[in-house]
Each structure stands twice: as structure tokens, then as C-alpha cells.
C-alpha positions, 0 to 999 in steps of 0.5 A, spaced: 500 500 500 502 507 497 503 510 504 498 515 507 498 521 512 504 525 515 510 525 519 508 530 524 501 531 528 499 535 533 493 535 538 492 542 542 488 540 547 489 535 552 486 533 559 484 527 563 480 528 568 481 524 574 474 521 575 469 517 572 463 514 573 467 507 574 473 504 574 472 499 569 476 500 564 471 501 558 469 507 563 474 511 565 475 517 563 481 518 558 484 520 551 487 516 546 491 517 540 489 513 535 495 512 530 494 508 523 501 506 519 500 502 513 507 502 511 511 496 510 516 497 516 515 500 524 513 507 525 517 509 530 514 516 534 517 522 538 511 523 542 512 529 546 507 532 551 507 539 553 504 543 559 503 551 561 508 551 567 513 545 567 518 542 562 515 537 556 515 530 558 518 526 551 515 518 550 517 512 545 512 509 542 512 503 535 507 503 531 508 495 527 508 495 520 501 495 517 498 496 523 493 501 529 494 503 535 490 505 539 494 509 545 491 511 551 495 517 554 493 514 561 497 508 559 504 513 559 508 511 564 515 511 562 519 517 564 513 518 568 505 518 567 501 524 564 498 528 570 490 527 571 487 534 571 492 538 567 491 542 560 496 539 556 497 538 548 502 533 544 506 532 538 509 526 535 515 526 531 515 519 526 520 516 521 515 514 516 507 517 515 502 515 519 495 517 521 494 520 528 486 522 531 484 524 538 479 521 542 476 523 549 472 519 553 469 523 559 466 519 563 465 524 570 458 523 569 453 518 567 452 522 561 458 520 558 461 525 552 465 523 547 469 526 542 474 524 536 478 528 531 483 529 526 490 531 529 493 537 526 498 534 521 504 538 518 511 535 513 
């Protein structure tokens, strides 16, 4: 398949919010990256994530060869977890194209929101 998408994408807008209508971890609240690579070859990514007053924390992530990955920024755990009620925003830096959406689930209330769009890309 010819390669599709960008090598660099951007989501202004982060937050996870520290409580959910449950622990179950189809309810929980939470973002995701959702990365697509049709590529040939592992698409390895720079994640970097940026905060209003503190440093950027910097994440490695491999997509495998034609494949999706549905990351949860809540997952994040290596240098250290993203912190819960924070504004934040993220941009990944990959080798190869690739497709990057955002979705939320805001689960603090029984009525559960639900967002998903395009990441901002630029080459």
C-alpha cells in the first residue's frame, strides 16, 4: 500500500480528568491517540507532551508495520505518567507517515461525552 498521512501531528488540547463514573476500564475517563501506519516497516514516534508551567515530558512509542494503535495517554508511564487534571497538548515526531486522531472519553458523569478528531498534521 502507497503510504498515507504525515510525519508530524499535533493535538492542542489535552486533559484527563481524574474521575469517572467507574473504574472499569471501558469507563474511565481518558484520551487516546489513535495512530494508523500502513507502511511496510515500524513507525517509530517522538511523542512529546507539553504543559503551561513545567518542562515537556518526551515518550517512545512503535507503531508495527501495517498496523493501529490505539494509545491511551493514561497508559504513559515511562519517564513518568501524564498528570490527571492538567491542560496539556502533544506532538509526535515519526520516521515514516502515519495517521494520528484524538479521542476523549469523559466519563465524570453518567452522561458520558465523547469526542474524536483529526490531529493537526504538518511535513
Amino acid at each position: 500500500m502507497k503510504a498515507i498521512g504525515r510525519t508530524r501531528w499535533a493535538i492542542p488540547e489535552g486533559y484527563i480528568p481524574s474521575q469517572s463514573v467507574s473504574q472499569d476500564r471501558a469507563l474511565l475517563s481518558h484520551e487516546t491517540a489513535c495512530i494508523l501506519n500502513v507502511n511496510d516497516r515500524d513507525a517509530h514516534i517522538v511523542l512529546t507532551v507539553f504543559f503551561a508551567n513545567r518542562e515537556p515530558i518526551v515518550y517512545r512509542v512503535t507503531v508495527p508495520a501495517r498496523r493501529t494503535l490505539h494509545l491511551r495517554f493514561n497508559d504513559l508511564k515511562e519517564p513518568e505518567p501524564i498528570p490527571l487534571d492538567t491542560d496539556y497538548a502533544s506532538v509526535f515526531e515519526a520516521d515514516l507517515p502515519i495517521v494520528v486522531q484524538h479521542t476523549r472519553l469523559d466519563s465524570r458523569r453518567a452522561e458520558i461525552a465523547l469526542l474524536s478528531t483529526l490531529a493537526y498534521a504538518q511535513d
